[in-house]
mmCIF file of the N, C-alpha and C atoms, coordinates in Angstrom:
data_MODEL
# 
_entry.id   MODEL 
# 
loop_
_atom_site.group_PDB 
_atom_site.id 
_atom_site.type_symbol 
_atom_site.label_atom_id 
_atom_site.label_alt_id 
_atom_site.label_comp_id 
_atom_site.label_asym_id 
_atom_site.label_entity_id 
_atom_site.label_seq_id 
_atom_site.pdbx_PDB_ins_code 
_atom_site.Cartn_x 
_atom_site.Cartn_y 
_atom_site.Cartn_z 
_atom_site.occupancy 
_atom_site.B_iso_or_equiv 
_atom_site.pdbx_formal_charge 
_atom_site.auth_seq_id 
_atom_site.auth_comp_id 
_atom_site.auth_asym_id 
_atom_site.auth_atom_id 
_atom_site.pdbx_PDB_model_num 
ATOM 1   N N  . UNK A 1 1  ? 101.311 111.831 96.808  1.00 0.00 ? 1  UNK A N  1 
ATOM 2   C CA . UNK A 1 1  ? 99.895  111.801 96.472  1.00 0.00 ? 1  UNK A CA 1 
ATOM 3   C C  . UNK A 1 1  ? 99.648  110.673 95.470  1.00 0.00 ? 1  UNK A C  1 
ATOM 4   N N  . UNK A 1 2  ? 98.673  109.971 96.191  1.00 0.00 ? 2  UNK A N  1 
ATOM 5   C CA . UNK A 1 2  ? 98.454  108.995 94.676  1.00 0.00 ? 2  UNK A CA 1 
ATOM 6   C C  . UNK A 1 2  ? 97.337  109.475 93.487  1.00 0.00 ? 2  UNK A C  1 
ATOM 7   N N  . UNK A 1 3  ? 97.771  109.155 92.415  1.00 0.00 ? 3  UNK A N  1 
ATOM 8   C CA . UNK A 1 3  ? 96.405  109.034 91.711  1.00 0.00 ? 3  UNK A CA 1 
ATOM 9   C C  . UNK A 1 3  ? 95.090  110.226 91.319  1.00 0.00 ? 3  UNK A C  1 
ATOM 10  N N  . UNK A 1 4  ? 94.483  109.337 92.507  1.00 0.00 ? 4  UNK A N  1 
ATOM 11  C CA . UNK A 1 4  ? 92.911  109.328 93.135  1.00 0.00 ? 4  UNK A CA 1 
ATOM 12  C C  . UNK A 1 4  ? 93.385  110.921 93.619  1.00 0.00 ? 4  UNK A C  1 
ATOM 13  N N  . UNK A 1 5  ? 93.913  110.853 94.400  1.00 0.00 ? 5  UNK A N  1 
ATOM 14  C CA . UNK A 1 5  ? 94.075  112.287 95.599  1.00 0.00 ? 5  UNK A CA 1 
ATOM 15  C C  . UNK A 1 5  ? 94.273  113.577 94.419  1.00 0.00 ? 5  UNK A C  1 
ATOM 16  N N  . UNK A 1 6  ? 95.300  113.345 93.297  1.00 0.00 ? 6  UNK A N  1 
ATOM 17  C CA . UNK A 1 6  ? 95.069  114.278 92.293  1.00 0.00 ? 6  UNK A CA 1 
ATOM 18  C C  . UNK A 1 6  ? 94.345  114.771 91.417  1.00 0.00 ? 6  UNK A C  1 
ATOM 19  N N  . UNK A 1 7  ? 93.543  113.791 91.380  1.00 0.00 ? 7  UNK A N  1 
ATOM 20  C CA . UNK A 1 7  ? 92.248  113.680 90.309  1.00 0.00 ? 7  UNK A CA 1 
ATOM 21  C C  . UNK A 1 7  ? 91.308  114.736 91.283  1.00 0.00 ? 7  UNK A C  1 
ATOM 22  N N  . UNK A 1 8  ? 91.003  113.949 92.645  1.00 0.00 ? 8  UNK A N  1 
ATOM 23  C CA . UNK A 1 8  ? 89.814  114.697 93.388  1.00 0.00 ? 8  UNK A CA 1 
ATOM 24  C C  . UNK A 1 8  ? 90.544  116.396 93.547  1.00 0.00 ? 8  UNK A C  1 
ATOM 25  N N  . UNK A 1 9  ? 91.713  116.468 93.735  1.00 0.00 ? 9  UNK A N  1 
ATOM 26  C CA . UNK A 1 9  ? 92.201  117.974 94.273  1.00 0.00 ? 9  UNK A CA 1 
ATOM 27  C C  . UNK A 1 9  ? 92.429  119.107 92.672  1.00 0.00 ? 9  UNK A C  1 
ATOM 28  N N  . UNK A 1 10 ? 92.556  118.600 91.854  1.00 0.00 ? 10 UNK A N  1 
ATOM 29  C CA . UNK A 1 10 ? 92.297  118.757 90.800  1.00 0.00 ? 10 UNK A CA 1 
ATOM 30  C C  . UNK A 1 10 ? 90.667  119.263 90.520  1.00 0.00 ? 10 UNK A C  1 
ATOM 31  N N  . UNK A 1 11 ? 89.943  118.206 90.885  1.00 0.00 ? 11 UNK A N  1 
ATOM 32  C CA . UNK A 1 11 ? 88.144  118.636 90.205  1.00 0.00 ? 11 UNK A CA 1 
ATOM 33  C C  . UNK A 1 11 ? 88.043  119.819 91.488  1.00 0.00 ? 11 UNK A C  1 
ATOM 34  N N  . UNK A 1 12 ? 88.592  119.485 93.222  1.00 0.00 ? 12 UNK A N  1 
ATOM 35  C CA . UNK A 1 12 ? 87.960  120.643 93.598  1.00 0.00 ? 12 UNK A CA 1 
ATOM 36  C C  . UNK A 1 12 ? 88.485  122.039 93.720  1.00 0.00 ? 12 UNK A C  1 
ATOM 37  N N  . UNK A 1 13 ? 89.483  121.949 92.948  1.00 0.00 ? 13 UNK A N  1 
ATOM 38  C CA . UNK A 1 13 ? 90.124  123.446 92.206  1.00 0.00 ? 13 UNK A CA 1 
ATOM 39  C C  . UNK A 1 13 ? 89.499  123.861 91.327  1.00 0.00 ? 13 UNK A C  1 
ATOM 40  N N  . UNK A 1 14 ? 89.367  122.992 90.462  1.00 0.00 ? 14 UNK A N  1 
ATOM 41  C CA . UNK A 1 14 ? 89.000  123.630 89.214  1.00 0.00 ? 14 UNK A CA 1 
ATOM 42  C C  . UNK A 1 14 ? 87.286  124.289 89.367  1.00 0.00 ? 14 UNK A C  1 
ATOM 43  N N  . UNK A 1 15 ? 86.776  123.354 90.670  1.00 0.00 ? 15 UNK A N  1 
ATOM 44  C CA . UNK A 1 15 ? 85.291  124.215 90.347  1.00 0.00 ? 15 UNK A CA 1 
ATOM 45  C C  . UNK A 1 15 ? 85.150  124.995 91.280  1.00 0.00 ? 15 UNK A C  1 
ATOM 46  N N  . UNK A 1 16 ? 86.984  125.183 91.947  1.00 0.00 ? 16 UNK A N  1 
ATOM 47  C CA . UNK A 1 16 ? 86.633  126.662 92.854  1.00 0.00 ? 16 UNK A CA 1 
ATOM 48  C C  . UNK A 1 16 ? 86.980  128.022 91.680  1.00 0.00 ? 16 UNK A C  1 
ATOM 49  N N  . UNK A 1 17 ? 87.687  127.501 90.124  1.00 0.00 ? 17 UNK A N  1 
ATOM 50  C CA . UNK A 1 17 ? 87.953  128.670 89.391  1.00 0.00 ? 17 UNK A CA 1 
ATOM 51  C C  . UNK A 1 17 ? 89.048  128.476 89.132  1.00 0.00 ? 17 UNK A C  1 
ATOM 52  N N  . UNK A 1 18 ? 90.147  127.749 89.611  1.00 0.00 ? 18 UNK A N  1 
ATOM 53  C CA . UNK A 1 18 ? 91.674  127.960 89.677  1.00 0.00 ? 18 UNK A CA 1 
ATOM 54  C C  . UNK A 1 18 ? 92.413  127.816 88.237  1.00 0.00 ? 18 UNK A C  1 
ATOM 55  N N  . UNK A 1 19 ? 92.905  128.037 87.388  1.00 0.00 ? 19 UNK A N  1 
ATOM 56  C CA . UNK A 1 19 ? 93.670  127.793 86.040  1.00 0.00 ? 19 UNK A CA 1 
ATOM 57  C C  . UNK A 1 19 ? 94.302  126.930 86.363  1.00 0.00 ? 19 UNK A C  1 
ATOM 58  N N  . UNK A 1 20 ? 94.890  126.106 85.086  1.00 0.00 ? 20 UNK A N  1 
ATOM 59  C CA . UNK A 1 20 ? 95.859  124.652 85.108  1.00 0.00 ? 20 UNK A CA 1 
ATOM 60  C C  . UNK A 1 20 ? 97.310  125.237 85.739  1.00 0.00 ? 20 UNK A C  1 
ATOM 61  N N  . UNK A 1 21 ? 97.241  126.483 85.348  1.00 0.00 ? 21 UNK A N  1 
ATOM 62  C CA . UNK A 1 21 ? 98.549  126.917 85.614  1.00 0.00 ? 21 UNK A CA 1 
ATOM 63  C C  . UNK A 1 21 ? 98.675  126.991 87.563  1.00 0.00 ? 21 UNK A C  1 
ATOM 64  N N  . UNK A 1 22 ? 97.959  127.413 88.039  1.00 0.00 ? 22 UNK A N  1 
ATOM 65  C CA . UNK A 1 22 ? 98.186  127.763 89.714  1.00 0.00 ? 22 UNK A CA 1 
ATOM 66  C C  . UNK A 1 22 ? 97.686  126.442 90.239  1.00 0.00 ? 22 UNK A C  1 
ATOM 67  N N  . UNK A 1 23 ? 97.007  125.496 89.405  1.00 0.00 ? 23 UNK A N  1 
ATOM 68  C CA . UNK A 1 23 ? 96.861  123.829 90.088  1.00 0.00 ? 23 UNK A CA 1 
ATOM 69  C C  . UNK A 1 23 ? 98.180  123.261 89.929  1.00 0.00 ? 23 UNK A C  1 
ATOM 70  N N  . UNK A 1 24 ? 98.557  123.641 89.030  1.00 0.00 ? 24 UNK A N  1 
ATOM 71  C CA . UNK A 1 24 ? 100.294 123.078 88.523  1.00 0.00 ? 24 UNK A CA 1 
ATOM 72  C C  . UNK A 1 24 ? 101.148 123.384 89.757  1.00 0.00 ? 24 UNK A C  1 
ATOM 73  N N  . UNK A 1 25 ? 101.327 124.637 90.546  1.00 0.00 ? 25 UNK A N  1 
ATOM 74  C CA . UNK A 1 25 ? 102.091 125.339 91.297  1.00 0.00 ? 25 UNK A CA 1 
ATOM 75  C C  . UNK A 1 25 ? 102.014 124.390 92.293  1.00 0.00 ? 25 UNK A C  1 
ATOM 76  N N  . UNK A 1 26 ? 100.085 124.933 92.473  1.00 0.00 ? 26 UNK A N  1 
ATOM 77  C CA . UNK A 1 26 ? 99.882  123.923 93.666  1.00 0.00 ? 26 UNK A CA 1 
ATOM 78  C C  . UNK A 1 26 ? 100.345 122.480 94.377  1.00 0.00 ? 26 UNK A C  1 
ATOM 79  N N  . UNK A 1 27 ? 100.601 121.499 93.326  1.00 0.00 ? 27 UNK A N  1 
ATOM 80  C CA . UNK A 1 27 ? 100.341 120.143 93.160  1.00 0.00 ? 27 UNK A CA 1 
ATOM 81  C C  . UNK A 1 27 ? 102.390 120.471 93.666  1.00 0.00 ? 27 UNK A C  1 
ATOM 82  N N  . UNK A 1 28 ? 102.811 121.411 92.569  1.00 0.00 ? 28 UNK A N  1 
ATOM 83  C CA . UNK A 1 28 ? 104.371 121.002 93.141  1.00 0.00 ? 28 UNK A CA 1 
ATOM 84  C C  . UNK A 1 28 ? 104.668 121.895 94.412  1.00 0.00 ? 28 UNK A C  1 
ATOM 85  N N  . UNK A 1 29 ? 103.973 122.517 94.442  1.00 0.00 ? 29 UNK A N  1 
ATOM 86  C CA . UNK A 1 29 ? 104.435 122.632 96.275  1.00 0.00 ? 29 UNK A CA 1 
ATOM 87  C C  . UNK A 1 29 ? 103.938 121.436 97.030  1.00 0.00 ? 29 UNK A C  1 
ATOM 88  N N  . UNK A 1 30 ? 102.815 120.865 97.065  1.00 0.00 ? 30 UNK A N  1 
ATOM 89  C CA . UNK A 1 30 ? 102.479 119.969 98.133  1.00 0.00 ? 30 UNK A CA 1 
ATOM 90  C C  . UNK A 1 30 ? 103.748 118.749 97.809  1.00 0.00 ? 30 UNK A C  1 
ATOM 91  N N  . UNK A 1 31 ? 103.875 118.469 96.697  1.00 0.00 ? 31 UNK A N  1 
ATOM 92  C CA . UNK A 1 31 ? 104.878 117.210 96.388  1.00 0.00 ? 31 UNK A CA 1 
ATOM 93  C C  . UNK A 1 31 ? 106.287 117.922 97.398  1.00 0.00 ? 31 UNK A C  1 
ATOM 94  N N  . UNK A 1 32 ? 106.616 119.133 96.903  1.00 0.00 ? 32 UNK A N  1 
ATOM 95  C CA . UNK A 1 32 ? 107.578 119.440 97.504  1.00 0.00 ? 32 UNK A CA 1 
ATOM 96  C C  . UNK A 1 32 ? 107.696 119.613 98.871  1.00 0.00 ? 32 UNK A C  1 
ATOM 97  N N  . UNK A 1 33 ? 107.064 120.038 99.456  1.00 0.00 ? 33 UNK A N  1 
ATOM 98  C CA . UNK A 1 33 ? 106.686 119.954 100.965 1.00 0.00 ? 33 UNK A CA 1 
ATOM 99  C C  . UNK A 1 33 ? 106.974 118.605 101.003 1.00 0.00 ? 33 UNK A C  1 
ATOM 100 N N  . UNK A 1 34 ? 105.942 117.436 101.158 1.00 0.00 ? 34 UNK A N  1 
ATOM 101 C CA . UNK A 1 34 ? 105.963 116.071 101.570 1.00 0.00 ? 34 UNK A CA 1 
ATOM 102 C C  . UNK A 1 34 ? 107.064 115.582 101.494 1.00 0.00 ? 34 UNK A C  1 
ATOM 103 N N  . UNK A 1 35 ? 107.991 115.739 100.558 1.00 0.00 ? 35 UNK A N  1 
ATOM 104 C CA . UNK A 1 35 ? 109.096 115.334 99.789  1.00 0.00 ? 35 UNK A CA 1 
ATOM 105 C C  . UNK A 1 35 ? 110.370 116.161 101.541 1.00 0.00 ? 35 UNK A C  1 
ATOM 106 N N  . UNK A 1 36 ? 110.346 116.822 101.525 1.00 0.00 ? 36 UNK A N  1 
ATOM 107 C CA . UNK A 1 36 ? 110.817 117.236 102.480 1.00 0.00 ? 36 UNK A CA 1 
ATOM 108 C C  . UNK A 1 36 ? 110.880 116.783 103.928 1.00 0.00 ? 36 UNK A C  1 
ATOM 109 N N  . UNK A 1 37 ? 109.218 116.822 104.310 1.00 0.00 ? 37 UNK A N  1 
ATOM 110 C CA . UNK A 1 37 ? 108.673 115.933 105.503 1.00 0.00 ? 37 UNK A CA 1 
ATOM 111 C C  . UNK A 1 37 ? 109.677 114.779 105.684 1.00 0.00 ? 37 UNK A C  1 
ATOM 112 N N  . UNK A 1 38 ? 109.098 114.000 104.379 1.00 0.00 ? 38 UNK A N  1 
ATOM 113 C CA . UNK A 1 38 ? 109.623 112.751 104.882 1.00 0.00 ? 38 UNK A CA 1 
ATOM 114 C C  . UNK A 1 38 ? 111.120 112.612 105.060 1.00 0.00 ? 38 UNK A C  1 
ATOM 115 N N  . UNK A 1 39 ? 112.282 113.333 104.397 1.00 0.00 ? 39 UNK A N  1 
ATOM 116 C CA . UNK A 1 39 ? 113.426 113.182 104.637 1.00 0.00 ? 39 UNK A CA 1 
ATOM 117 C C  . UNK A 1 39 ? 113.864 113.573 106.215 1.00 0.00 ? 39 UNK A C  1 
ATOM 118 N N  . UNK A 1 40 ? 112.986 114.167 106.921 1.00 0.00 ? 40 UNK A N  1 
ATOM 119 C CA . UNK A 1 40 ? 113.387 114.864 108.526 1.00 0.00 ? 40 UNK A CA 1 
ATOM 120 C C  . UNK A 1 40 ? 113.849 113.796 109.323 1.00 0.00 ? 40 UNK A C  1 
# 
């Protein structure tokens, strides 16, 4: 994810309600996923 993509997924968490803490989770599962993807 660059950047930009965290910033925007970030604002539209936060004004669905989400705490820093379950955006945190969030952000490292998607890294972790992708991170995976690409090694296949």
């Amino acid at each position: 994810m660059t950047g930009e993509e965290v910033i925007n997924l970030l604002q539209k968490l936060e004004a669905e309600g989400r705490t820093a803490e379950k955006i945190t989770e969030i952000i490292k599962y998607v890294e972790t996923a992708e991170t995976k993807t690409e090694t296949k």
